[in-house]
N, C-alpha and C positions, 0 to 999 in steps of 0.2 A: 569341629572339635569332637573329641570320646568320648565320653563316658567310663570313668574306671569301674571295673566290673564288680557289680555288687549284688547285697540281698536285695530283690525287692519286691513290693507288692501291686498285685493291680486289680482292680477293684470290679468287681463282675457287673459285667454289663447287662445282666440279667437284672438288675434293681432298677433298671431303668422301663420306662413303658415301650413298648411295643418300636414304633418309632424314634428312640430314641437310643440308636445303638453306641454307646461310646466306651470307646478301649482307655482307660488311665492307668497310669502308673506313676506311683512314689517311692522314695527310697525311703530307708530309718535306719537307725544305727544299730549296734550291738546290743546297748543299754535296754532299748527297748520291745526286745526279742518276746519277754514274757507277755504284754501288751500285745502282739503281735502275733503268740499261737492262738491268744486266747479266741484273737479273730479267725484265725485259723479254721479251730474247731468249731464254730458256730457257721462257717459254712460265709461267711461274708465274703473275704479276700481267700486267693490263693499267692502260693508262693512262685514266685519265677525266677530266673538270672538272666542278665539283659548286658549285651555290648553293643550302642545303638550310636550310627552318627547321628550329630545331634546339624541340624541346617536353619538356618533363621527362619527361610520361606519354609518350613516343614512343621517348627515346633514353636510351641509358646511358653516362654519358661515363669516359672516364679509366678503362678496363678495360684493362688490358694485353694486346689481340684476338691479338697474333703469337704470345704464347705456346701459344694454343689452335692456332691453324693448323701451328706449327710441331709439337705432341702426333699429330696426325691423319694428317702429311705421314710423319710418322716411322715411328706404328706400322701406317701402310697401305703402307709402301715404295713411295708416292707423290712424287714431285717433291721427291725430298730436299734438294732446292739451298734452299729454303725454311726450314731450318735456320738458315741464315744471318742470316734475313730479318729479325732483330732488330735487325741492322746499322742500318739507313735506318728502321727505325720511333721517332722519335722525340720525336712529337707527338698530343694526347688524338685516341684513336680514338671513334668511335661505333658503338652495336653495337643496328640494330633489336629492342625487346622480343620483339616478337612471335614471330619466328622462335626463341627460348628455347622451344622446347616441352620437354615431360617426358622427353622419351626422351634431349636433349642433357644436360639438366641433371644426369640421372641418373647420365651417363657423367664429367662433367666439371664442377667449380667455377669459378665463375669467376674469376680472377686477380688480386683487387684488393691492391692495393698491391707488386705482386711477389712474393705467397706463394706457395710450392709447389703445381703442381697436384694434386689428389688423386682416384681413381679408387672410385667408390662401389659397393660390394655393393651388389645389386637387391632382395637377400633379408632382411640384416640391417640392411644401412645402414653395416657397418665400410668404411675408407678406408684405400685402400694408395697407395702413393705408383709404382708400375709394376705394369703390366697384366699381368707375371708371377708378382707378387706376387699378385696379384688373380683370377687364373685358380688357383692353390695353393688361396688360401683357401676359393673355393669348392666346392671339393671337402670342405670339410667338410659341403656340406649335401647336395652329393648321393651322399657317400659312398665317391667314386673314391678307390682306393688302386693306384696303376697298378703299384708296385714291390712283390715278393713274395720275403717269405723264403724261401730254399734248406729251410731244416731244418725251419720250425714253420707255413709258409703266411702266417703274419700279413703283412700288406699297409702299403702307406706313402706320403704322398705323395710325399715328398721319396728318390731313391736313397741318398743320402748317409744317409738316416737307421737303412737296412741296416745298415751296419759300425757303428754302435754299439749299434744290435738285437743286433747278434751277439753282443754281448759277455756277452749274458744266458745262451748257450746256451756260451762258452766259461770264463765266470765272472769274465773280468778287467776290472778295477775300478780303470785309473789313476788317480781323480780322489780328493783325500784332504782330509776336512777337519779343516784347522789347530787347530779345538778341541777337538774331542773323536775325532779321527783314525778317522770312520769313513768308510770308502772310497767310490767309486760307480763307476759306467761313462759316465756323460758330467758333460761338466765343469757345465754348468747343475743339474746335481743337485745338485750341490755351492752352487752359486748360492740355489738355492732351500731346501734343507737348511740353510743358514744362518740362516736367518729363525725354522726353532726356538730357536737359540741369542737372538736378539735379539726375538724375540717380533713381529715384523714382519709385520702382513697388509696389504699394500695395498691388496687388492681387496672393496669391497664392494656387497652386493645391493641396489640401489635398491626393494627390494620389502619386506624386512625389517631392513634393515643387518646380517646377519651378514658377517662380514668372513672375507677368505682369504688364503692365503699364494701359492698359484697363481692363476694367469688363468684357466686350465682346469678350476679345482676352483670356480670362481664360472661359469662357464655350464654346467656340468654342475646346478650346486646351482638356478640359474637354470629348469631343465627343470622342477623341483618346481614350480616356480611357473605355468608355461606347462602342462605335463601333456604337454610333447612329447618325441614319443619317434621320432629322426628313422631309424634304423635298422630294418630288420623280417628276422626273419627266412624265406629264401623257402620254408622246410621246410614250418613249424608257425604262420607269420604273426602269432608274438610280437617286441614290438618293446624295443627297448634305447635308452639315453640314450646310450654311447657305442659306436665301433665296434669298438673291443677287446670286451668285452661281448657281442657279439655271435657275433666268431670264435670265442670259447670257449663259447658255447653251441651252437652249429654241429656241434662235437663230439659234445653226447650223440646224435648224429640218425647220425655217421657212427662215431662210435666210436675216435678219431682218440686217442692220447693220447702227444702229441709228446716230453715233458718224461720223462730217465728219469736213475733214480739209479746214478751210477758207483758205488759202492759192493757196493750188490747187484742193480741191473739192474731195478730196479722201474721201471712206467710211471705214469705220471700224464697227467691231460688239462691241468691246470692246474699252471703254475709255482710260485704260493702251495702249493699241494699238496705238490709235490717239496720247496717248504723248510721246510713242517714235518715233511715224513720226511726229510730229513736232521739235525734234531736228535734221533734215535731215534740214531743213528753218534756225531752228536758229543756228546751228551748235555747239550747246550744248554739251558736254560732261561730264558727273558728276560723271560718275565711273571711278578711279584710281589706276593702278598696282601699290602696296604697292612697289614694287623690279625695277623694272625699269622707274616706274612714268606716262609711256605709258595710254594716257586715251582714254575713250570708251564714246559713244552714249548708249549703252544698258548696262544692269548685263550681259545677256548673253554672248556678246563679252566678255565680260573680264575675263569670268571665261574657256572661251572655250580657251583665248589667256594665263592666268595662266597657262594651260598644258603645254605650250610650257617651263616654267621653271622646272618642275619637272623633 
């Protein structure tokens, strides 16, 4: 099929980065001429006349092309007036196959129907919806923890995730849940704490279907599968599934043992540590022999004291 000959615009391939050479063009109508110089003269579009066959295998029609122009204009602080430019795009664009190579598609979906655009990991394939998002996440694979706690070193990606780190080494625990009123230090614990009461796992492993109550606790369990272990240590070059896991093994190499008990001043390398020496103070016992009701301070007692029924 033709194309009846018209005005139209196409969109300089100059806003694009280096590798990323792509020709578009879109039509507009009369109406929106004035729209249309103003792009003009700001140096964004030019003007051209196009009589092009149009071939299935050649062209892709009905892509929404300005939303991707307008993605690229934005987060290269390139010709930002191209924001706009969705004003005057109001008729099916074509968008040569070809120029689709690996590396655009990688970065970017293509737009069909007005969906949100989404921004693809290289590594996993997960999709954030901003390139801030997306620069966070992958710091999960290489590890970056740019913010570091005052008191214990542990590292994060997010600052904000400090102040309620903190609250592990101050003990305060605003967040309370309604049913069985056991406390936490951020409110998502509380979130996710929940799903005991309700028995709730949404997350499961396409490898064996066990299912999980966290996201976190299914690509940890994920690693069993893979045998990956993306952390190393740079001491002893044993490696870890996560990077907590890591910082506290780091320790036996320097001797570091951050966690100490107000009580009597005792240190520990590990948190878990300190709280089961503070049930030696308060004389807590929370694990219970299902057979004889016998309770314990630690899991360990009580699974080493089970032998004793077998």
């Amino acid at each position: 099929m033709f194309l009846q000959e018209k005005n139209c615009i196409a969109i300089k391939s100059e806003l694009f980065e280096d590798n990323y050479n792509i020709d578009g063009m879109c039509c507009y109508s009369d109406k929106e001429s004035d729209r249309k110089n103003e792009l003009l003269n700001v140096g964004i579009i030019k003007e051209v006349n196009i009589k092009k066959e149009v071939e299935d295998n050649t062209f892709i029609s009905e892509i929404e092309f300005v939303d991707r122009m307008v993605h690229f204009a934005h987060e290269d602080n390139r010709k930002t007036e191209l924001l706009q430019a969705d004003d005057i795009i109001k008729e099916t664009i074509f968008l040569k196959k070809e120029v689709l190579d690996n590396t655009f598609e990688s970065k970017i979906e293509l737009n069909v129907n007005n969906k949100p655009q989404l921004l693809k990991c290289e590594i996993c394939g997960q999709r954030c919806k901003k390139k801030s998002d997306l620069m966070r996440h992958e710091m999960v694979h290489t590890g970056e923890r740019p913010f570091e706690c005052p008191i214990c070193g542990k590292r994060f990606i997010r600052k904000s995730h400090i102040s309620s780190h903190e609250r592990v080494h101050t003990g305060e625990k605003p967040y309370k849940c309604q049913v069985c009123q056991k406390r936490f230090p951020k409110k998502n614990n509380v979130n996710v704490h929940m799903r005991v009461h309700t028995g709730e796992k949404p997350f499961k492993c396409e490898t064996c279907e066990q299912r999980f109550t966290e996201k976190s606790g299914l690509r940890r369990h994920e690693m069993l599968h893979t045998g990956e272990r993306p952390f190393e240590c740079s001491v002893c070059g044993k490696r870890f599934v996560k990077n907590s896991n890591l910082t506290s093994h780091v320790r036996v190499h320097t001797g570091e043992k951050p966690y100490e008990c107000q009580v009597c001043q005792k240190k520990f390398a590990e948190k878990y540590c300190l709280d089961g020496h503070m049930r030696i103070h308060t004389g807590e016992k929370p694990y219970e022999c299902k057979i004889c009701l016998r309770r314990f301070s630690h899991r360990s007692s009580l699974k080493k004291h089970m032998l004793t029924h077998t």
